[in-house]
C-alpha positions, 0 to 999 in steps of 0.5 A: 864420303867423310865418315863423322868420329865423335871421339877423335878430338878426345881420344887425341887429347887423351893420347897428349895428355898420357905423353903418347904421340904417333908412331911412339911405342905404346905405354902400359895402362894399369897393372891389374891386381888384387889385395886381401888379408889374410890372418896376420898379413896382407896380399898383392897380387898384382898381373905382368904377362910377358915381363921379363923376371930380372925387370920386376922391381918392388921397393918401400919408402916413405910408406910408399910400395912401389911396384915396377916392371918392364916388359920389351917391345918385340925385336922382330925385323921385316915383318908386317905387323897385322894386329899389335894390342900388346903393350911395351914399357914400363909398368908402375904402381904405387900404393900407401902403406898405413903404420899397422904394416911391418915394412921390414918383413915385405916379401915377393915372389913372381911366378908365371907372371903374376907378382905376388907381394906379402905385407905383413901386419905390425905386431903393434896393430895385431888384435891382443887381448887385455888382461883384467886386474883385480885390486890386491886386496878386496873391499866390500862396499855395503849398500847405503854406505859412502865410500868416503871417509 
């Protein structure tokens, strides 16, 4: 009996599209992650299960971040493979940086698995207070009087 797959046409022509033919190794599909602020600077946390430290690559250009990562395809030889779900390659992520961020001071750190990324705000888009001037000497303005001479 031939069974009807509805889906088989799309999922092919994702599979083209996403540059994966049979038999390929299998791409990484996201790099999940978070991004709040807290106080004076932004945090990434972005997930990488299984990758390899030294393969973690972060870099600014342009106001660009760009977050990278590598995780290897398991080497094991002779074996019958039951289930095989997780993915190997390289992992990327891009993200616009706006100019109230000092891309200088960017710092990351990795530690079990998960890449964590500080992205402190620029002192120039920092909140500041604004003091008020007062005139050097002080004039006194009477009612139904012009101030013009």
């Amino acid at each position: 009996m031939l069974r009807f797959d509805p889906f088989h046409d799309i999922d092919t022509v994702a599979r083209q599209l996403l540059g994966e033919t049979a038999g390929s190794a299998r791409a990484p599909r996201f790099m999940p992650m978070d991004l709040f602020k807290a106080g004076d600077h932004y945090v990434l946390n972005a997930d990488l299960p299984g990758v390899d430290p030294g393969s973690v690559d972060v870099s600014v250009d342009n106001g660009t971040l760009t977050l990278r990562a590598q995780r290897s395809a398991p080497s094991e030889e002779n074996v019958q493979w039951i289930a095989s779900e997780r993915f190997a390659g390289t992992y990327m992520r891009q993200l616009s940086l706006g100019d109230n961020v000092d891309s200088e001071k960017i710092s990351a750190t990795y530690n079990n698995g998960v890449l964590s990324v500080t992205i402190p705000i620029a002192e120039k888009a920092k909140p500041r207070r604004i003091e008020i001037q007062g005139s050097s000497q002080p004039r006194t303005i009477e009612a139904g009087t012009s101030s013009k001479n």
